[in-house]
C-alpha positions as MATLAB code, in Angstrom:
seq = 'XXXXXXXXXXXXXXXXXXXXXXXXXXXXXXXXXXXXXXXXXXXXXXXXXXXXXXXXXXXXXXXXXXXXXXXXXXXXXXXXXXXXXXXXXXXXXXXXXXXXXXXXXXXXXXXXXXXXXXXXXXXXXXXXXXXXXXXXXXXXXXX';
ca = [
      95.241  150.743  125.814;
      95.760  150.412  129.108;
      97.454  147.243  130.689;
      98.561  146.833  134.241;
     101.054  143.542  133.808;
     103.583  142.316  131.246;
     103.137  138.419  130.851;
     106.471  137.326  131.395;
     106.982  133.640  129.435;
     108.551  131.767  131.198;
     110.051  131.804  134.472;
     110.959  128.583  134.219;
     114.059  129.862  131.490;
     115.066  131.936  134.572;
     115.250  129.455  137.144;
     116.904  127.057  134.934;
     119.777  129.934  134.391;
     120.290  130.371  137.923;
     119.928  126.497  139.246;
     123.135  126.108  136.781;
     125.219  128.504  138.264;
     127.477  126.421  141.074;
     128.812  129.591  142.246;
     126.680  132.472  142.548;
     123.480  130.676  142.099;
     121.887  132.931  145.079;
     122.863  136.226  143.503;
     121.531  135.112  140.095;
     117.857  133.588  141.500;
     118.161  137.330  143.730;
     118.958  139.372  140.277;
     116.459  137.361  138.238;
     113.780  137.081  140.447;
     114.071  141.164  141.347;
     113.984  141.620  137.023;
     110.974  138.858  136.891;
     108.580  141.293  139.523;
     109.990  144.759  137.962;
     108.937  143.390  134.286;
     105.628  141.588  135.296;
     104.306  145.171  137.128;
     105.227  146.766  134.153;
     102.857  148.479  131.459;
     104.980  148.747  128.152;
     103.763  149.983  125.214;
     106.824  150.728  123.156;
     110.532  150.406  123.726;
     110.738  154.136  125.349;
     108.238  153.310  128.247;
     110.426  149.827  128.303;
     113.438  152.020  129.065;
     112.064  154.276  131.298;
     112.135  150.628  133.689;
     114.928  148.933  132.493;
     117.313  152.423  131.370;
     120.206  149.983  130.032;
     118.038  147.624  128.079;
     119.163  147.669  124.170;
     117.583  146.625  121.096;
     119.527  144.298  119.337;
     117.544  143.350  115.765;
     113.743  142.048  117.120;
     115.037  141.365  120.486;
     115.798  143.490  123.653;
     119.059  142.914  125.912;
     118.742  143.442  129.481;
     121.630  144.121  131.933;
     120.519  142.408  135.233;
     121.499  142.758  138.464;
     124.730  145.569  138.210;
     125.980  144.266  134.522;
     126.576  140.568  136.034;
     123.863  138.774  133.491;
     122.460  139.576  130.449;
     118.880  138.375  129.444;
     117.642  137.957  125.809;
     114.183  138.420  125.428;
     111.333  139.892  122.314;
     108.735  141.750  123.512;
     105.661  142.059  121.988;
     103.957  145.308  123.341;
     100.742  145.032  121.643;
      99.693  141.896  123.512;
     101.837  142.962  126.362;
     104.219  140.049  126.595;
     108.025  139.719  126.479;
     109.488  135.843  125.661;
     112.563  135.001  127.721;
     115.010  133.330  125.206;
     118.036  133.396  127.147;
     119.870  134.174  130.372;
     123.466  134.917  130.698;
     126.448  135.624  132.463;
     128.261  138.327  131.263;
     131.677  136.356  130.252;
     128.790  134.111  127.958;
     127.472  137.478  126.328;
     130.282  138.973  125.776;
     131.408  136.242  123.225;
     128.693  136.737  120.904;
     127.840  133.095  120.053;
     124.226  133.977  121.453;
     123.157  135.989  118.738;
     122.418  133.577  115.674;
     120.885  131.070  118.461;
     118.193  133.535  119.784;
     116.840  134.321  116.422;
     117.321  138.191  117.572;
     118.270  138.935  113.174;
     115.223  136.971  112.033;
     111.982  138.367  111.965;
     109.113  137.537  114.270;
     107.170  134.212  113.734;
     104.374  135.142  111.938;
     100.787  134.459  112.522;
      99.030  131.865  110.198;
      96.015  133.473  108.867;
      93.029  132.498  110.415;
      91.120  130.885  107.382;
      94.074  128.285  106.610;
      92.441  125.429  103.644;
      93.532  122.296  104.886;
      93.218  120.517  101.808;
      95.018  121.389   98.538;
      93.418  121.116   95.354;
      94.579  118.119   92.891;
      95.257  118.970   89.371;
      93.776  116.147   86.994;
      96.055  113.938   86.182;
      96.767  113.809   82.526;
      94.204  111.651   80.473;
      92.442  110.710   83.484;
      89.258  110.250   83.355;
      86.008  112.954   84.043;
      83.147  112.906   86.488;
      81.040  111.602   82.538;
      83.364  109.092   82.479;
      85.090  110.702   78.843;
      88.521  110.507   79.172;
      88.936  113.823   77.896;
      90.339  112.859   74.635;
      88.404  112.967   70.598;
      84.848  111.405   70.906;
];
């Protein structure tokens, strides 16, 4: 199969991230935004070909961490490289990262949502209620 983009969802996580930085909010929208164009040209199909772009990225249970821009953030994301999409759960600094609090948050140890099937029954079926009556009208007791 033969894709020529990632779908990147969102952005909006990303400039979120970097609007909240009062410091070095330029060097985090510069960092982000160069990791936003680099993953939405790329054409993934596994996490080798994902490391051949990002050579630091790690696998950490379903998720993949990024090192952006020279070590200074860290962005949690799951990729899903059959449909060609990676989900942005979290940006970081690296002093945030580094204290580990992001991992049960991110859902990184959990496995993927999983697809309803596509035939769900939206009603379920009543069992009689005991000694209530039948479509004859009996009430299912002796004659």
């Amino acid at each position: 199969m033969n894709r020529y983009h990632v779908r990147v969802i969102s952005k909006r996580r990303l400039r979120e991230f970097w609007e909240s930085r009062k410091h070095e909010s330029e060097v985090a929208k510069r960092d982000l935004s160069t990791w936003y164009k680099t993953a939405k040209n790329a054409d993934w199909v596994n996490f080798g070909s994902l490391k051949q772009t990002f050579g630091s990225a790690d696998q950490v249970g379903n998720c993949v961490v990024f090192d952006v821009g020279n070590n200074r953030f860290r962005l949690i994301g799951r990729v899903n490289f059959r449909k060609g999409i990676i989900y942005v759960l979290r940006a970081m600094d690296h002093a945030e990262y580094d204290k580990m609090l992001w991992g049960d948050g991110c859902g990184c140890h959990k496995p993927p949502p999983r697809k309803p099937p596509t035939k769900m029954r939206t009603t379920a079926l009543k069992a009689p209620e005991r000694g209530a009556r039948s479509a004859g009208g009996r009430t299912g007791k002796g004659k």
